[in-house]
N, C-alpha and C positions, 0 to 999 in steps of 0.2 A: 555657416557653411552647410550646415548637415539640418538646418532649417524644414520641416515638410516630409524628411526622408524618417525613416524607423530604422535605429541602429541596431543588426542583432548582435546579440552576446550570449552564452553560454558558459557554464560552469562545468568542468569536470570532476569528477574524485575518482580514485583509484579505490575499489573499497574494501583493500587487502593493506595498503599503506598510509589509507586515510590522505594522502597528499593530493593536493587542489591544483586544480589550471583555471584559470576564468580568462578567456577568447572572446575580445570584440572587433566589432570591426573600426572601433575608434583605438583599437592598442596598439601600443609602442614598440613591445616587446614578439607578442606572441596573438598575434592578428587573425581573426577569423573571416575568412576571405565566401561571405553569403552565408544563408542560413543553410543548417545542415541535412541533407538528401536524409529525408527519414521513411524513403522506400513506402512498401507499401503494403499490409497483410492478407493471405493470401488463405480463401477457404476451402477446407477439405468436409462438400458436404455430401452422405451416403443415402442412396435413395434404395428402396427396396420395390420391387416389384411384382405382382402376381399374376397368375396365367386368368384370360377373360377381365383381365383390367386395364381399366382407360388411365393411362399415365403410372405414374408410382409416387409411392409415399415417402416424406425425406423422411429419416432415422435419427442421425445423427451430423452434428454440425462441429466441424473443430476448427479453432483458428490456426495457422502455420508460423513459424517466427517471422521477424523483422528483418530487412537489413538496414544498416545505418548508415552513412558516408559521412567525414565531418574534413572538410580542406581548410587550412589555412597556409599563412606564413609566417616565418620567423625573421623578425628586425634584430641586427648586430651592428654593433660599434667596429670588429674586426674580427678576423680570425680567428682568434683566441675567445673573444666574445662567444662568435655563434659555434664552435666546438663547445663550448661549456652552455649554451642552448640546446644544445642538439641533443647533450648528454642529458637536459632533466628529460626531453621527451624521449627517449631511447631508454629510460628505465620506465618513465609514466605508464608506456605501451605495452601489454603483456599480455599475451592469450595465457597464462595461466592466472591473471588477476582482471574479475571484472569491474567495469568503468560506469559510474553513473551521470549521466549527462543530465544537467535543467535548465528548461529554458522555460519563460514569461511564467514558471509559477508551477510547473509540471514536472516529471522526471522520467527518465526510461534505462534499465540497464542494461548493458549489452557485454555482451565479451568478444574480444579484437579476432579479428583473422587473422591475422598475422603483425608482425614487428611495424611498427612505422615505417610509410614510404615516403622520400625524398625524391623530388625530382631530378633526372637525371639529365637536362638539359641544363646549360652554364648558366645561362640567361635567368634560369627558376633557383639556381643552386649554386651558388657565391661567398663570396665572405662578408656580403652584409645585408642579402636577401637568401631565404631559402622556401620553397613551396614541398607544402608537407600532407598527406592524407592518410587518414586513419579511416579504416574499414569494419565494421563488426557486424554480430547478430543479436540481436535482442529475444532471447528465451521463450519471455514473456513479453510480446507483442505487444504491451499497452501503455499507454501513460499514464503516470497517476499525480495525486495532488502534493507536492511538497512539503505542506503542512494539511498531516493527516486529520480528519476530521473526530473529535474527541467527545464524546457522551460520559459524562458523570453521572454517577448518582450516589447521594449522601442519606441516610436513614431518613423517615418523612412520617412522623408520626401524626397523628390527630392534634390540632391546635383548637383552642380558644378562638372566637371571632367577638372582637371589641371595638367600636361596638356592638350591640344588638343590631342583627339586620332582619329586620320582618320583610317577608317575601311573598308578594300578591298571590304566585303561583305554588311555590314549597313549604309559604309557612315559616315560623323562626326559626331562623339560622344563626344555633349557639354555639359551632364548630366548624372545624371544615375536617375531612380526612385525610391523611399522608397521602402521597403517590404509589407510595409501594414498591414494586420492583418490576415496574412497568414501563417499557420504554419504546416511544415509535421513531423510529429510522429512516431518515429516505435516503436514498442510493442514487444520487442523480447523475450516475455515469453509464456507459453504453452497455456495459455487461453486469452480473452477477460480481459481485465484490468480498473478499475475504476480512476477517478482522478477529482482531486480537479483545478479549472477555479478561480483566479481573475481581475476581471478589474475593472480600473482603471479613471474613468473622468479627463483629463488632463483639459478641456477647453469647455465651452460652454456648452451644454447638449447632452444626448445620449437619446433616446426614444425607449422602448423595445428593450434593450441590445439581442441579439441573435449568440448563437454557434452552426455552423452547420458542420457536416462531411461531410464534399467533396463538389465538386461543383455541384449546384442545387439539392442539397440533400433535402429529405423527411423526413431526421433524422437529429435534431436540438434542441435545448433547450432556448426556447424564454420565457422573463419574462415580463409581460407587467408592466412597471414602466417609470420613467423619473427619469435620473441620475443627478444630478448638478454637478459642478465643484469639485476636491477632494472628492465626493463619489466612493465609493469599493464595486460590488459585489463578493460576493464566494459564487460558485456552487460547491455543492461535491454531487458525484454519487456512494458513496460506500454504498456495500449493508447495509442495516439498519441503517445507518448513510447518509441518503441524505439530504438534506438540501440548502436550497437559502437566502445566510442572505444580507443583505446592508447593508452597514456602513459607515456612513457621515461622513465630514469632520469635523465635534465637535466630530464623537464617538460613536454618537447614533447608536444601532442597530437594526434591524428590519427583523422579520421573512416574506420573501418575498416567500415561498411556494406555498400558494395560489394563488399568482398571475401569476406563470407558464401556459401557456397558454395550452390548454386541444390540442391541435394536437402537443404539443412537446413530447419527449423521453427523459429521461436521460439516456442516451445509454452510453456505455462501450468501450472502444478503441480496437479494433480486432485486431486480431494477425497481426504482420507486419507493411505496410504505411498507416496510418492514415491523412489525410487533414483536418486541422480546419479552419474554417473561422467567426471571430469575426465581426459581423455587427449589423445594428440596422432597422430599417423599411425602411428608405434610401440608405445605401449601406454600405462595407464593411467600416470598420472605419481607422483613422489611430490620431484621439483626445487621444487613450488610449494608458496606459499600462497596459498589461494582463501577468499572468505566470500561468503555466500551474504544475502540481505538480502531481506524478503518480511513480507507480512502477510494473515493468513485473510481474509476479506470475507465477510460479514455481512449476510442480508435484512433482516432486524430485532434491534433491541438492546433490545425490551423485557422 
């Protein structure tokens, strides 16, 4: 029947009660009637001008939020059925608890405008059909990838190479070198992307952990601290959620905020090759293990 055509479907969470809805347009229960009006972002960009000048210079670019629409219907056996439907979505919906929508592989959060709406026409609203729309605003205006893009890295020291390899151009090559603590990133989403840094004390101490972009970079995020052996920091630079915490090898944690040194940035990964370099007041490190945790963001997923 449905041969030819593309069925959408979507997943909800509430991400205050962790409780799930998943809406298709092939369900039984709880029917997603089209895919969902994901509006449209909207820029607030500032131009500056000067006297004896031809045109003006933009300044500053800011995105505005989103709004959402998501319609469906609710299928019921009777009365008593779709009162007891009405009621999961009558708690699901809550402008004090926001909601994260995924659809083909993306995700976007938004928080409700208001209470769930029912239509108030018999015909949309019965005891064994009801037409139901939910309305929000998305904060952050973007989509991003549901399974966030993950960088390890594990110590890398100089190895043996067996066997001999004699090399026309370099000559014998009795070794190869580690990696180090050297990592290149691409950002293959439409804006600047934030991400979550831990590392790791494998051995010995670290003294002012520090993550810089690129080499002899100006842009960096240095923590003034000393790590022991099995302590872990994590660094996350997403908007309103940044944070610097350490956490020992007993457990213990510790908001390490303040000790960010006032010439760092929590800077954002820029579109495209990104260069990290995990070092400490000595030089680049290769004691640790670090993973890197991030997701492209997304104007549009259609």
């Amino acid at each position: 029947m449905y041969r030819g055509f593309k069925l959408e479907e979507i997943t909800l969470t509430n991400l205050t009660t962790q409780q799930s809805l998943f809406l298709s347009e092939a369900g039984t229960e709880y029917v997603l009637d089209g895919k969902p009006d994901w509006g449209a972002v909207e820029a607030n960009i500032n131009y500056v001008g000067y006297v004896n000048q031809i045109g003006s210079q933009k300044t500053n670019t800011q995105l505005d939020t989103r709004p959402i629409t998501i319609t469906g219907w609710v299928i019921a056996a009777s009365i008593e059925d779709m009162k007891r439907k009405k009621k999961v979505l009558n708690k699901f919906v809550n402008p004090f608890q926001d909601i994260r929508c995924e659809y083909e592989g993306y995700f976007i959060d938004f928080t409700p405008d208001s209470s769930i709406k029912y239509s108030t026409d018999y015909e949309k609203n019965n005891e064994v059909v009801c037409n139901f729309e939910i309305e929000g605003t998305c904060g952050i205006p973007l989509f991003a990838d549901v399974d966030g893009t993950i960088i390890s890295q594990s110590p890398s020291y100089p190895v043996a190479v067996f066997p001999m390899v004699i090399d026309d151009e370099n000559g014998t090559i009795l070794g190869r070198t580690g990696e180090g603590s050297r990592r290149i990133i691409n950002n293959t989403g439409d804006v600047e992307a934030w991400f979550t840094l831990s590392i790791t004390c494998l051995e010995g101490t670290i003294t002012n952990p520090k993550i810089m972009l690129g080499d002899n970079s100006q842009t960096f995020i240095k923590v003034l601290t000393t790590m022991e052996e099995g302590d872990t920091l994590t660094i996350t630079t997403e908007y309103g959620k940044e944070s610097v915490i350490l956490t020992t090898l007993e457990g213990a944690m510790y908001d390490l905020m303040v000790n960010v040194s006032r010439d760092s940035d929590l800077f954002l990964l820029g579109i495209g090759e990104n260069v990290l370099i995990v070092s400490d007041d000595e030089s680049q490190l290769d004691n640790v293990n670090f993973t890197i945790t991030f997701s492209p963001l997304y104007l549009e997923v259609e």
